[in-house]
C-alpha positions as CSV (number, residue, x, y, z in Angstrom):
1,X,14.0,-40.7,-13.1
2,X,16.3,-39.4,-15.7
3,X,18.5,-36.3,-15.3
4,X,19.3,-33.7,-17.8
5,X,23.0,-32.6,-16.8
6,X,22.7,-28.9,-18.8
7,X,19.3,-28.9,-16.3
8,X,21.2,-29.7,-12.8
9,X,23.7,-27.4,-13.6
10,X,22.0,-24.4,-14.1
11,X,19.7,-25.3,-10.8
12,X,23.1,-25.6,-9.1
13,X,24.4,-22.2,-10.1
14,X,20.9,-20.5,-9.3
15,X,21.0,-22.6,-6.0
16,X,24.8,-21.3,-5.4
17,X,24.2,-17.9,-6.0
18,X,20.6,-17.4,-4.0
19,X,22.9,-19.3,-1.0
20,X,25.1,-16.3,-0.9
21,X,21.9,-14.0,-0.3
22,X,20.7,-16.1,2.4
23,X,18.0,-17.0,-0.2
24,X,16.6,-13.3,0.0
25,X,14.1,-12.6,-3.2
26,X,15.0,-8.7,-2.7
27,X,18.6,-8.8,-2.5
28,X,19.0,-11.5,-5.2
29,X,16.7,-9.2,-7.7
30,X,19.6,-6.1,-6.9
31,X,22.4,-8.1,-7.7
32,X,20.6,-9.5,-11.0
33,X,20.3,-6.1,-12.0
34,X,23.4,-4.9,-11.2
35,X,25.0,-7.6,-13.1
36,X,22.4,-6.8,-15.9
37,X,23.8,-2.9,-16.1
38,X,27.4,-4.2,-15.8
39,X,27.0,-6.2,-18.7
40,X,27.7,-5.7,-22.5
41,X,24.1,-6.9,-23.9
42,X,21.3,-4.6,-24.7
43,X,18.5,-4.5,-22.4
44,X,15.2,-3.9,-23.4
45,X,12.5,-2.6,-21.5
46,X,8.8,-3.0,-23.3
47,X,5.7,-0.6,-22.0
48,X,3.0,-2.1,-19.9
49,X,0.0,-3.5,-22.0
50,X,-3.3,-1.1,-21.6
51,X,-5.7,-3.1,-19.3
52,X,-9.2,-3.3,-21.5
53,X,-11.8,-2.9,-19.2
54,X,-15.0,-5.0,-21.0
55,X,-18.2,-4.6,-21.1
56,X,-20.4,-6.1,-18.2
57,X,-22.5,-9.5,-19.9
58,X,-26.1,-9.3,-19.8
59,X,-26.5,-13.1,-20.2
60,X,-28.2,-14.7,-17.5
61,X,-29.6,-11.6,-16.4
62,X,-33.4,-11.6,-16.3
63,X,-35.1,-8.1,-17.4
């Protein structure tokens, strides 16, 4: 099977840095975010999309 180095690297860095959280989801997402305030780029936040509720179908139904 053929390995992309750029690919093994970045798993190893994502690997190394969930290690020191004991692998925790919750405490992983605060530090991401507190490295994402820390840092210089601009962050940008989009709304939530409206759900659209449709119509129920009346195919199939029998009057």
């Amino acid at each position: 099977m053929w390995n992309d180095p750029i690919v093994e690297e970045v798993r190893a860095a994502r690997n190394a840095h969930a290690k020191k959280f004991n692998y925790d989801l919750r405490s992983i997402a605060t530090d991401l975010k507190k490295q994402q305030t820390k840092g210089k780029r601009k962050v940008v936040t989009l709304l939530p999309k409206k759900v659209v509720v449709l119509p129920k179908s009346k195919v199939g139904k029998e009057n």
